[in-house]
N, C-alpha and C positions, 0 to 999 in steps of 0.2 A: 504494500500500500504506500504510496507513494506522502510523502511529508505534506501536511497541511500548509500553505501559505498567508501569510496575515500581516497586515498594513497595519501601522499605527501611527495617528497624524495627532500629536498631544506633547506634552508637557515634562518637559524633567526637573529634578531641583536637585541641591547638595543639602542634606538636612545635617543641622549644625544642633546638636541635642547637648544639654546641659541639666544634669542632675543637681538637683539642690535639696537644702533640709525644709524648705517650705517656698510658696510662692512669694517674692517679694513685692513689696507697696510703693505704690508711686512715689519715683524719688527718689529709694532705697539702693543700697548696693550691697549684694547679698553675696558671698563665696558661697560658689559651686563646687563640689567635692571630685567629680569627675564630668570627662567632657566626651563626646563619639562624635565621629563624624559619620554621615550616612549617605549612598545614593538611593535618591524617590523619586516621587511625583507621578504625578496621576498615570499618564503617558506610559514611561519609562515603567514603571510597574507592569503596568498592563503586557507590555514587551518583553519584558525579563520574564515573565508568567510563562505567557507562552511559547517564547523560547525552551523554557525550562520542563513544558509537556511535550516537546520536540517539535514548534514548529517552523517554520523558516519565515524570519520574521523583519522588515524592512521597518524603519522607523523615520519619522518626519516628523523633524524640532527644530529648536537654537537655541547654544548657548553663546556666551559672552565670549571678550577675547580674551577672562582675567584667567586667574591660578585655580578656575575650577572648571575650568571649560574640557581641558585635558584628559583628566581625570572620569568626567563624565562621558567622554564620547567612549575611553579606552574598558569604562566598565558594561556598559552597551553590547561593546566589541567584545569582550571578554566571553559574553552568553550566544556568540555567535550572531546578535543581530547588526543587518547589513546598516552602515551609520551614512550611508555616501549621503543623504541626502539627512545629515544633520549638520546642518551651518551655524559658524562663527560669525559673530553680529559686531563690529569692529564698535569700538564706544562704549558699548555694554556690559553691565553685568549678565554673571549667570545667574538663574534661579537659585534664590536658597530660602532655607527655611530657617530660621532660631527658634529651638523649642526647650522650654524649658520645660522640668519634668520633677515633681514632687513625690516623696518617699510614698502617698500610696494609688500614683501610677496617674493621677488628675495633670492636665500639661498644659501651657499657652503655647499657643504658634501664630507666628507674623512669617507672611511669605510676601517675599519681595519678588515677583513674577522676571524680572531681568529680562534678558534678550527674551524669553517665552512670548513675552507680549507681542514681538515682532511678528511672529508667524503668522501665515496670511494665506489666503487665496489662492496667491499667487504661488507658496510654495508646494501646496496640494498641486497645483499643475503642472509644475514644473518636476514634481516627482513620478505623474500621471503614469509615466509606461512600467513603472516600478512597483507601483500601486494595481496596475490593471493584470498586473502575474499575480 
């Protein structure tokens, strides 16, 4: 049986997670005891999923041109999905997330959409014959 194929036209982020002893108050500045860094986002989930049920998986994003752009296209790559038509957004950040995360498991998250916001129309078409396999 031949490998399922699957387009994903969505969103990546670097989720930037911070464990604390509680949530802090406006204002406040709280030491966090440890810190992870993560790859996410809606998108890129979705991608890594099904790559990881085997299937051949193309993806269509942007990230920025900073120090997490790299990183996110090479973990993509890593699961074997095809990244050619993940573009670097010159000026941009990447998507990332800050979340913070209290000892029973409650969290804030501010996601700052970075180069994501770019994605357009135009790069669904521009992936078209990629997408249409």
């Amino acid at each position: 049986m031949p490998r399922p194929k699957i387009g994903v036209v969505g969103s990546n982020m670097v989720d930037l997670i911070a464990y604390a002893p509680r949530m802090p108050v406006i204002g406040e500045t709280l030491e966090a005891p440890s810190f992870e860094m993560g790859f996410g986002g809606k998108g890129a989930n979705q991608a890594v999923a099904a790559a990881k049920l085997g299937a051949s998986v193309v993806m269509v994003s942007k990230v920025g041109d900073d120090m997490f752009a790299e990183g996110t296209v090479n973990n993509l790559a890593s699961f074997g999905i095809d990244t050619k038509h993940v573009h670097r957004v010159k000026g941009r950040s990447s998507g990332v997330a800050p979340i913070i995360v209290d000892p029973t498991g409650a969290n804030a998250i501010l996601i700052i959409k970075g180069a994501n916001a770019d994605l357009s129309p135009a790069d669904v078409d521009e992936a078209g014959e990629a997408l249409k396999r």
